[in-house]
Each structure stands twice: as C-alpha cells, then as structure tokens.
C-alpha positions as CSV (number, residue, x, y, z in Angstrom):
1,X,85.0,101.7,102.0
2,X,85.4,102.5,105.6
3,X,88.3,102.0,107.4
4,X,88.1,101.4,111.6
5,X,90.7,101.7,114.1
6,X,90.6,99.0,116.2
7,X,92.0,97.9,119.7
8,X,93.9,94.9,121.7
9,X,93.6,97.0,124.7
10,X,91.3,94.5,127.0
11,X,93.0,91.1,125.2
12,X,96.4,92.6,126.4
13,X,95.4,93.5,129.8
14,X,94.0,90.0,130.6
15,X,96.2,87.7,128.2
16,X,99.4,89.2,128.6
17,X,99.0,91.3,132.6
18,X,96.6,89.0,133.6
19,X,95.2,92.1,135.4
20,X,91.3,91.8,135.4
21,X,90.9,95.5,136.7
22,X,90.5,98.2,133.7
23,X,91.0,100.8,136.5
24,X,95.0,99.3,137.7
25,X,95.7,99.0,134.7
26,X,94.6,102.6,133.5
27,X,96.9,103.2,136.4
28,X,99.7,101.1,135.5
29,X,99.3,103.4,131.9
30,X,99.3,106.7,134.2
31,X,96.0,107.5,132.4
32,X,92.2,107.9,134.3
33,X,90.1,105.1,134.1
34,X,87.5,106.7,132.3
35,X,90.1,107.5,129.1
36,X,91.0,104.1,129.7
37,X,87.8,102.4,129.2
38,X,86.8,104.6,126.1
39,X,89.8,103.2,124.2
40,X,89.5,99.8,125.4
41,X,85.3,100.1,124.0
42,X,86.8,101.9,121.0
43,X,84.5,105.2,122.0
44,X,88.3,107.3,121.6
45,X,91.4,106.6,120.7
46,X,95.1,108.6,122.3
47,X,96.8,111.1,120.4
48,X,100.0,109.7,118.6
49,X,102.6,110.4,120.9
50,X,100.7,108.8,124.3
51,X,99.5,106.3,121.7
52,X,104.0,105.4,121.7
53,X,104.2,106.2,125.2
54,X,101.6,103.3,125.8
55,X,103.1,101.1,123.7
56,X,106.7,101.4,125.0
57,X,105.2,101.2,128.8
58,X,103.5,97.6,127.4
59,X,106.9,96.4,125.4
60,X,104.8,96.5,122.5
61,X,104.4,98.3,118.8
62,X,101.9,100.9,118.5
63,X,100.5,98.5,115.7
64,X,100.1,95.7,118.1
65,X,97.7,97.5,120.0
66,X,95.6,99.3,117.7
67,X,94.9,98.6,114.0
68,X,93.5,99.4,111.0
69,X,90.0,96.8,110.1
C-alpha cells in the first residue's frame, strides 16, 4: 500500500484568500514562489516546523492543509 501526502494549498489560497496569485501569497507565507508552487503541485513538501509556522500564519491545523491519501 502506498501512502501520499497530499495538499489544500491552492483550494486555500483561492477559497478561503481569494488571492489568485501563487507568487502573493508565497509572499504572504514569507516563502519564494518557487517553494511555493512545488508544494502547491505536490513536487515537495516543508519541513515540520515551517510546515506549523504555515499553518498558524493561515489559522489553520497542519492537517488541514496537508494529508495523508
């Protein structure tokens, strides 16, 4: 069985920020666009502790942005 970590990166930014720009909202995360867009397409993921830093900058749970599938 595989197990994938999955992401509510992009459904977040639009949804909830309305913001339709990956790169202000990589800035609104303090991260570069480029890291940004890998996790929003799943290519990487952040390490545990900027993956809580993102989360509390969002109001969310880490386990409301990412997830196991």
């Amino acid at each position: 069985m595989i197990i994938l970590l999955k992401c509510r990166l992009k459904e977040i930014r639009l949804k909830d920020f309305m913001i339709d720009s990956k790169a202000e909202f990589a800035r609104k995360l303090n991260v570069p666009v480029q890291t940004y867009t890998n996790w929003e397409k799943e290519l990487s993921y952040p390490n545990l502790s900027l993956a809580y830093e993102i989360a509390r900058k969002l109001n969310k749970k880490v386990t409301e942005i990412w997830y196991l599938e």
